[in-house]
C-alpha positions in Angstrom: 175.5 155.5 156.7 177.7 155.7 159.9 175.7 158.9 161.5 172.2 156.4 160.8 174.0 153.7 162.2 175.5 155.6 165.2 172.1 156.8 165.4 170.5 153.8 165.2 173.3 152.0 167.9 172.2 155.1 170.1 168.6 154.5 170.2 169.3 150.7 171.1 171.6 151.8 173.6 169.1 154.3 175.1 165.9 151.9 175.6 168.4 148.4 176.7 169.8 151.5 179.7 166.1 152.4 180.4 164.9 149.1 180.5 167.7 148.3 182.5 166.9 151.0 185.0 163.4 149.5 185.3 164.7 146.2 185.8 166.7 147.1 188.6 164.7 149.9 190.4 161.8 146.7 190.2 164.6 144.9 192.2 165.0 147.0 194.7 161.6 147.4 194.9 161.4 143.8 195.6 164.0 143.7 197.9 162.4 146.6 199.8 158.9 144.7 200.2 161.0 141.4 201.9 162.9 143.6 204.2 159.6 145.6 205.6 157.8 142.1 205.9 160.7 140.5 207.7 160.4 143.7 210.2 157.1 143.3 210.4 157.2 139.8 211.5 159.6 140.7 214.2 157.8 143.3 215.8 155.2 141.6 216.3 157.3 138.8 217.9 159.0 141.6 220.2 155.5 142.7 220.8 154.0 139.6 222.0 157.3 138.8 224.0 156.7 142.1 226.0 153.5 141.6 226.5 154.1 138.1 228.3 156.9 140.5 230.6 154.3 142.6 231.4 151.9 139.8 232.6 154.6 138.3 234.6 155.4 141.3 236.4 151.8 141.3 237.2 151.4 138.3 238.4 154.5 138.3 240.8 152.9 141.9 241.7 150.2 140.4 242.8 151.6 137.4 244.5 153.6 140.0 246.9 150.3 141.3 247.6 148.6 138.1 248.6 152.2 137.5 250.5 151.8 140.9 252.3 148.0 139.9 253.3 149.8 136.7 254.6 151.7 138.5 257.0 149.6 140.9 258.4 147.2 137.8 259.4 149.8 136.2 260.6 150.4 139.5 262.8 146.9 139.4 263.8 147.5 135.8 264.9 150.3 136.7 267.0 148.9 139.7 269.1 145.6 137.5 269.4 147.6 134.5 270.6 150.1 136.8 273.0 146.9 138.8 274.2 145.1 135.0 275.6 148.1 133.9 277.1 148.6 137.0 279.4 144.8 136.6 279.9 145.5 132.9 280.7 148.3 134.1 283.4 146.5 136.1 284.9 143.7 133.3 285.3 146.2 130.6 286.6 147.6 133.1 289.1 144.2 134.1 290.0 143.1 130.2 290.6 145.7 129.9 292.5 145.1 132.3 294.8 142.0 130.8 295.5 143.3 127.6 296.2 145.5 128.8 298.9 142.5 130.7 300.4 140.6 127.8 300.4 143.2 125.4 302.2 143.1 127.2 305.5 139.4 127.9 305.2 139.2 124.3 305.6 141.0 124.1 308.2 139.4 127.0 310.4 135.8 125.3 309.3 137.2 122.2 311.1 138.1 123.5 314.1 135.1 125.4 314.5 132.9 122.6 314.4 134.8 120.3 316.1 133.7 121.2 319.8 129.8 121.4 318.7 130.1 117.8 317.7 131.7 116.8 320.7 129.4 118.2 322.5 126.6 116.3 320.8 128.3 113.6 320.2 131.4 112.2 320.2 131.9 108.9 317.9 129.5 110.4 315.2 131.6 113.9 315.3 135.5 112.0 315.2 133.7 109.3 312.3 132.4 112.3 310.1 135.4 114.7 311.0 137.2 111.8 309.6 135.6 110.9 306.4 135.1 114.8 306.2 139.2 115.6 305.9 139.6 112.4 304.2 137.1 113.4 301.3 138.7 117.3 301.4 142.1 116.0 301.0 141.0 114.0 298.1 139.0 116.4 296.5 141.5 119.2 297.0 144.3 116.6 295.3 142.3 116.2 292.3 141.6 120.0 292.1 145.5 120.6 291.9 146.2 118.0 290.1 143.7 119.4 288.1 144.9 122.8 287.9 148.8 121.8 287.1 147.8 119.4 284.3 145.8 122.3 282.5 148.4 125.0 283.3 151.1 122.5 282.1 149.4 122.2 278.9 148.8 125.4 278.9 152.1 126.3 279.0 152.9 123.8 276.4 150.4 124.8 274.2 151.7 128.6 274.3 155.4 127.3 274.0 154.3 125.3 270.7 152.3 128.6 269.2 155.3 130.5 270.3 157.6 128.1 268.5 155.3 127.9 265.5 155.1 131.7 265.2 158.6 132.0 265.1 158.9 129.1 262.2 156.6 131.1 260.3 157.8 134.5 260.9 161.5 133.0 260.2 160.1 131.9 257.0 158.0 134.5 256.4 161.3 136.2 256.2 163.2 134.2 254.3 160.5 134.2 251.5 159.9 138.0 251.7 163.5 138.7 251.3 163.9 136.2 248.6 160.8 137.1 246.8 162.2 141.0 246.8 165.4 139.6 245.7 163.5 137.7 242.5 161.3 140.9 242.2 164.6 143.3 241.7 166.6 140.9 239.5 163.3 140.4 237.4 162.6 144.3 237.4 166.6 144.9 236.1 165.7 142.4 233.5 163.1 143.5 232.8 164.5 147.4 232.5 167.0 146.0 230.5 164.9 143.8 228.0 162.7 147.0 227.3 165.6 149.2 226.9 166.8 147.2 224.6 163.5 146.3 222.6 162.8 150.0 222.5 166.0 150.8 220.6 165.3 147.6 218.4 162.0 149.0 217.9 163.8 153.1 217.3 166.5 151.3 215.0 163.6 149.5 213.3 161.3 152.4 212.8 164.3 154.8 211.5 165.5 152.3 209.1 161.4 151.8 208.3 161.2 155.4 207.6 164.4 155.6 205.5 163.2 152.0 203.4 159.7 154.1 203.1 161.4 157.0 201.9 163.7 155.1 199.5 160.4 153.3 198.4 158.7 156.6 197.4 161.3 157.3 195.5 161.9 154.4 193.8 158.3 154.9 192.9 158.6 158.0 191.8 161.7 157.2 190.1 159.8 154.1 188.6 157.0 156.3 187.3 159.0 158.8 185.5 160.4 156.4 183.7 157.4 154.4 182.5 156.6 157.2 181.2 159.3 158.0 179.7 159.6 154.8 178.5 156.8 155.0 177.4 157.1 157.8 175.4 160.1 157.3 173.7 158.1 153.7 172.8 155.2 156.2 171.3 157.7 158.4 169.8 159.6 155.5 168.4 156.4 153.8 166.8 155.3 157.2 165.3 158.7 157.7 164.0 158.9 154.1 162.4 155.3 154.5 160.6 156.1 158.3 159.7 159.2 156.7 157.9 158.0 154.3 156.2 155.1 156.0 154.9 157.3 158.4 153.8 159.6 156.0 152.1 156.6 154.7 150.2 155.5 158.2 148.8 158.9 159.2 148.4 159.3 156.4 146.1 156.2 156.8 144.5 157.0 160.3 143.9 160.3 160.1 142.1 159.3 157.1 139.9 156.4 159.2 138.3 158.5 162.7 139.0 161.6 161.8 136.5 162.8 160.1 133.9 165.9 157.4 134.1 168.0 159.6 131.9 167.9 162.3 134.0 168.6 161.1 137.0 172.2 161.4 137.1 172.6 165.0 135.9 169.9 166.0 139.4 171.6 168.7 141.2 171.2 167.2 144.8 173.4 164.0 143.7 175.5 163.9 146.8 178.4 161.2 146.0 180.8 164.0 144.8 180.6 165.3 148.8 183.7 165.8 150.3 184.4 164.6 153.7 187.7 165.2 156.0 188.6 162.6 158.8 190.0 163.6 161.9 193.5 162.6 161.4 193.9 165.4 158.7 192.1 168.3 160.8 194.5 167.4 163.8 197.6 167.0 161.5 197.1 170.5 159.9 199.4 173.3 160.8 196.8 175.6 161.1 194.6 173.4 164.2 197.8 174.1 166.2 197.9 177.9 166.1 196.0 178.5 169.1 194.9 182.5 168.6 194.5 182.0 165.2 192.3 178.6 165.5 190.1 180.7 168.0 189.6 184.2 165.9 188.6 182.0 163.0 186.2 180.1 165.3 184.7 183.0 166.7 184.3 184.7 162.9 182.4 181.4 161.9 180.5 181.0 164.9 179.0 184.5 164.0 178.7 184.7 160.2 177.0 180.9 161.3 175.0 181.9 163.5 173.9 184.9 161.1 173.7 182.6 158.2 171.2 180.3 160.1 169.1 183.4 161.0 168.9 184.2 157.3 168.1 180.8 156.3 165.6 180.2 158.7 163.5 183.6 157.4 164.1 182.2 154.2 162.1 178.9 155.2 159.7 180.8 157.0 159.1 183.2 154.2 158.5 180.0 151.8 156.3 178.2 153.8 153.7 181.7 154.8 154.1 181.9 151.0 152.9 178.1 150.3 150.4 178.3 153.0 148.8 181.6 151.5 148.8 180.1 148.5 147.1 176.8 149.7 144.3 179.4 151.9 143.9 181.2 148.5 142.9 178.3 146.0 141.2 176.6 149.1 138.9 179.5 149.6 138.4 180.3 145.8 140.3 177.5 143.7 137.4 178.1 140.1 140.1 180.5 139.0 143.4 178.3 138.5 141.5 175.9 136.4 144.1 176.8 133.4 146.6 174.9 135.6 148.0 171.2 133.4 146.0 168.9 134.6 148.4 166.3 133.1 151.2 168.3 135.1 149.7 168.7 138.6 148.2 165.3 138.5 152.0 163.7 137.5 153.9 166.2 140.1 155.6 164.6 143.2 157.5 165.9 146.1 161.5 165.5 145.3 161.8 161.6 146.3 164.8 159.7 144.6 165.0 156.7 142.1 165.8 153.1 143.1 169.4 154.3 142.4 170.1 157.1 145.0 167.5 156.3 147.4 169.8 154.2 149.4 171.8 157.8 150.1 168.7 159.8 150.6 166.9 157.3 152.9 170.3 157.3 154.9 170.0 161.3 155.3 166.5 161.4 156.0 166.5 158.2 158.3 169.4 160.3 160.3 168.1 163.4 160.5 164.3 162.2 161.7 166.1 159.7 164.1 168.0 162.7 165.7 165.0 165.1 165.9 161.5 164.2 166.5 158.9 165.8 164.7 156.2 168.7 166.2 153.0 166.7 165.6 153.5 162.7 164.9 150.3 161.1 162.8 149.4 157.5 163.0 148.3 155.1 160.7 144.3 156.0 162.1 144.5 159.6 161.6 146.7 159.3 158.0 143.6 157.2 156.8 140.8 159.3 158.5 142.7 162.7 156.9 142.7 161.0 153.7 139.1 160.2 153.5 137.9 163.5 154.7 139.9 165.0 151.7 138.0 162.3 149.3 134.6 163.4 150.7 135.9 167.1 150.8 137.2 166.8 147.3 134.4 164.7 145.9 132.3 168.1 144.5 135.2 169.7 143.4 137.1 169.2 139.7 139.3 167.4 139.5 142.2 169.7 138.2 142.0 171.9 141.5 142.0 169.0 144.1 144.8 167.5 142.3 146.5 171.1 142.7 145.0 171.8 146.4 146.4 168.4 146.9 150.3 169.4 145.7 150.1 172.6 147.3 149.1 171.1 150.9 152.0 168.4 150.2 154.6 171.3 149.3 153.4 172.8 153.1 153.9 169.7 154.7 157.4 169.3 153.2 158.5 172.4 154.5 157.2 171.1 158.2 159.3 167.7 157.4 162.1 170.3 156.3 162.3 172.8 159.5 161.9 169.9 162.4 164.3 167.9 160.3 167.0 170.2 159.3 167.1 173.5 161.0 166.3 171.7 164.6 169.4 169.8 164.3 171.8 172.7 163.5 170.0 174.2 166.4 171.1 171.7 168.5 174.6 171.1 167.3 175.2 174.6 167.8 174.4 174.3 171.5 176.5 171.4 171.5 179.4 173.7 169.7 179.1 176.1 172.5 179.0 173.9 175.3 182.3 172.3 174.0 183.9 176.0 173.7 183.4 176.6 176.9 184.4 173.9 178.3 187.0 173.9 176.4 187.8 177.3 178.1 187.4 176.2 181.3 189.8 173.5 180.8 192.6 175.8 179.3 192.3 178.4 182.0 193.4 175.7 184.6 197.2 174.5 185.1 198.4 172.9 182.1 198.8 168.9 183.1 198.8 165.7 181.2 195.5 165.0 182.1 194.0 168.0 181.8 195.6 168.3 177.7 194.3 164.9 176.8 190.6 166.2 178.1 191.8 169.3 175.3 192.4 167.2 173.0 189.3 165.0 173.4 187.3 168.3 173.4 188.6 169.4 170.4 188.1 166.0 168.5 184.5 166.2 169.6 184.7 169.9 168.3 185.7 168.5 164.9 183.1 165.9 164.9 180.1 168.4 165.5 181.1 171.0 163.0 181.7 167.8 160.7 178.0 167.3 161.3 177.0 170.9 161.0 178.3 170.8 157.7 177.1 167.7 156.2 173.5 168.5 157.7 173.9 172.3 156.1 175.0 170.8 152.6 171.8 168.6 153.3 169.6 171.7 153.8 170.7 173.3 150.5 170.4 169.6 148.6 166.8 170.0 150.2 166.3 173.8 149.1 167.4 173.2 145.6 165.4 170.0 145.2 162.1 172.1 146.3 163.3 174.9 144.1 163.5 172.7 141.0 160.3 170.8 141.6 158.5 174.0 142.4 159.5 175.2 138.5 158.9 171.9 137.2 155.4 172.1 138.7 155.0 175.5 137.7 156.3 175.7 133.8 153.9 173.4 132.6 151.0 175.8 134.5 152.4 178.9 132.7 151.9 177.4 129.5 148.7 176.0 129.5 147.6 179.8 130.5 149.7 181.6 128.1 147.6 179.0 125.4 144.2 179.7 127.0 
C-alpha cells in the first residue's frame, strides 16, 4: 500500500511539475511578446525622430545655399556699383574740362568780333555785345550750377550705396558667421543624437536577438513538453483503462476459478511476508563491517544478476511454449476436441477473491504504475479485437474457441508478467549500481561530516531499493506459482476426459 501510494503521490507530483513548467515557460512567453512590442514602438519613435533631424539639416543646408547666392549678388552689386562710379568720375572730370575750355573760348569769340561791329556799327555792336555776355554769363551759371548739383548728388548717391553696401556686407557677416555657428552646434548635436540612437538601436537589436533566441527556445522547450505532457496524459489514460479492465476480469476470473474454502490455503497468499524497516538494517552489526558488507554485496549482485538471467529464459521459454501452442491449435485446433469443455469453459487467469484482492490490486496497481507496458489497447481496439474473435470463432466449436480463447489469455499474461515484473528489477538494478558507485565515489574522497551523511543517505536509499527488489522478486514467484497451478488445474481435467475417450 505505501509503494502504490508513493507511486501514486509520484505521478501527481510529476504532471502538477510539468504543468507547472508549462505555466511558467507560457509566462515568459508572455512577458517576451510585451517586451518586443514595447521595442518595437520605440524604434519606430527613434526612427521618425531621426528622420525629422535629417530634414532639418536639409533645410538649414539649403538655407546656407540660398544665403551663399545672396552674397555673391550682392558682390555683383558691388563691382557693378564701384565700376559706374569710376565711370561717373571720369565723366564729371571730363565735363569739367570742357567747361573751362569753353570759358575762354568765350572770351576770345568776343574779342574777335568786337572791332567788326564797330566798324559797322557802333550802338548795335556795344547793345548786342551786351546782352550777348549778359545771356553767356547766365547760361554758363545755370550750366555749373547745373553740373555741381548733379555731381553733388552724385556723390551723395555713391556715399549712400557705399554706406548701404557696407550695412549689408556687415550684416551679411554677422549672419554668415552666426548661421555657421548654428550649423556646427546643430551638426555636434546632431553627431551626438545619432551616436547615441545608433547604440540605442545596437543595445536594442542585441537584446532583440537574445529575447528571439530565448523565444525559440522557450518554444522548443514548450513543445517538448506538450508532448511530453501529452504523452504521459495518453500513457496515463491507457494505463487507467488497462487497469481497470483488468480489475474487472481479474475478478471475474477468480469468482468462477475457486471455491471460498479454498481460498485461504492458495499458495500466493502474501500476508505471512516478512518485511525489515530501516532502523533494523542500520542497527545490525553486520551493515557496519565495511569489507565484509561489500564482498557480500558484490556476491549478491552476481548470483542476482545470474538469477535474473535464468528467470528471464525461464519466462521466455514459457511464453515460445504458450505461443507454439496457441499457433498449433489455431492452425489445426479438430484434434484437442477431447479437451473438458466444462473445464476450459470455467478456467480463468489467477485473479483473487473479494478477500485478497485488496493486496493483489495493490501489487499489480504498483508494478504497472512503475512500468508502462510495450503496446497499450484502448477501449476501441479491446472491443474491435473482441468482435473479430466472435466473427472469427463463429464457424468453429465451441470447445476449441473456448480453449484458443484460454491459450491466447495465458500469452497475454505472460506479456502483463515480463513488462510488469522483470522490467522493474531491470531498472532497480540500474538504480542499485548507480547508488554503488556513487557510493564509491563518495568514499574515495576525504572523509568529512558532510560528505558521511551523503554515505549514509546513499546507503539508506541502498536499503530501500534492494527492499523493493525483494518484494517485487517474491512477487514474481507469487506470479510463477499462480500460473503454474492454474496451468495444472486447466490441464488435469483435459487429461481425463482423454484418458476416458
Amino acid at each position: 500500500m505505501t509503494n502504490r501510494s508513493e507511486v501514486s503521490v509520484s505521478e501527481t507530483s510529476s504532471l502538477v511539475s510539468s504543468t507547472s513548467v508549462l505555466d511558467i515557460s507560457i509566462e515568459k512567453y508572455q512577458r517576451l511578446a510585451s517586451q518586443y512590442a514595447k521595442i518595437r514602438s520605440e524604434f519606430s519613435v527613434l526612427k521618425k525622430a531621426f528622420v525629422e533631424k535629417q530634414e532639418k539639416t536639409e533645410e538649414q543646408n539649403k538655407v546656407i545655399k540660398s544665403q551663399e547666392l545672396n552674397v555673391r549678388r550682392l558682390e555683383q552689386e558691388i563691382e557693378s556699383l564701384m565700376f559706374r562710379n569710376q565711370q561717373l568720375i571720369k565723366r564729371i572730370g571730363v565735363l569739367q574740362q570742357e567747361l573751362d575750355s569753353k570759358i575762354p573760348s568765350t572770351k576770345s569769340i568776343r574779342s574777335f568780333l568786337s572791332p567788326r561791329k564797330e566798324s559797322t556799327t557802333s550802338r548795335d555792336s556795344d547793345d548786342s555785345i551786351r546782352n550777348q555776355s549778359i545771356s553767356n554769363a547766365t547760361i554758363d551759371s545755370e550750366l555749373i550750377e547745373e553740373l555741381n548739383s548733379r555731381l553733388k548728388s552724385k556723390y551723395e548717391e555713391y556715399e549712400n550705396m557705399q554706406q548701404k553696401f557696407q550695412n549689408s556686407e556687415r550684416l551679411f557677416i554677422d549672419q554668415i558667421e552666426h548661421l555657421e555657428q548654428q550649423l556646427s552646434i546643430d551638426k555636434a548635436e546632431h553627431q551626438k543624437e545619432i551616436e547615441i540612437k545608433t547604440e540605442e538601436l545596437s543595445e536594442m537589436a542585441s537584446s532583440l536577438k537574445m529575447k528571439n533566441d530565448e523565444n525559440v527556445d522557450l518554444e522548443i522547450q514548450l513543445a517538448q513538453l506538450n508532448k511530453a505532457f501529452c504523452d504521459i496524459k495518453f500513457d496515463f489514460e491507457n494505463l487507467k483503462m488497462t487497469n481497470s479492465n483488468l480489475n474487472k476480469r481479474l475478478s471475474d476470473y477468480e469468482r468462477e476459478a475457486f471455491p471460498s474454502a479454498n481460498r485461504e490455503s492458495t499458495v500466493f497468499n502474501s500476508d505471512s511476508r516478512k518485511l525489515f524497516s530501516l532502523s533494523q538494517i542500520n542497527n545490525n552489526e553486520f551493515s557496519r563491517n565495511m569489507s565484509v558488507r561489500e564482498n557480500v554485496i558484490k556476491e549478491f549482485l552476481t548470483k542476482f544478476s545470474a538469477l535474473i538471467c535464468a528467470i528471464s529464459t525461464l519466462h521466455l521459454n514459457v511464453f515460445q511454449k504458450i505461443s507454439i501452442m496457441y499457433a498449433l491449435f489455431k492452425k489445426n485446433y479438430n484434434h484437442l476436441y477431447f479437451l473438458d469443455y466444462d473445464s476450459s469453459n470455467t478456467l480463468t487467469l489467477p485473479f483473487f477473491d473479494e478477500k485478497n484482492q485488496s493486496h493483489n490490486t495493490d501489487s499489480r496497481v504498483r508494478l504497472s504504475t512503475t512500468n508502462e507496458p510495450r503496446d497499450l489497447i484502448d477501449a476501441k481496439s479491446i472491443s474491435d479485437d473482441s468482435e473479430a474473435k466472435e466473427n472469427h470463432f463463429s464457424n468453429m466449436d465451441s470447445r476449441s474457441a473456448n480453449v484458443l480463447n484460454i491459450l491466447q489469455k495465458f500469452r497475454d499474461y505472460m506479456n502483463l508478467g515480463h513488462d510488469t515484473y522483470l522490467v522493474q528489477i531491470e531498472d532497480a538494478i540500474k538504480q542499485f549500481a548507480e547508488l554503488k558507485i556513487r557510493q564509491m565515489n563518495v568514499e574515495n574522497k576525504s572523509k568529512d561530516c558532510d560528505l558521511t551523511c551523503h554515505l549514509k543517505q546513499i546507503e539508506g536509499e541502498m536499503a530501500q531499493i534492494s527492499m523493493e527488489i525483494s518484494e517485487t522478486i517474491t512477487d514474481y514467484i507469487g506470479f510463477l506459482n499462480r500460473l503454474n497451478v492454474y496451468i495444472t488445474v486447466w490441464y488435469l481435467p483435459t487429461k481425463k476426459n482423454s484418458s476416458l475417450s
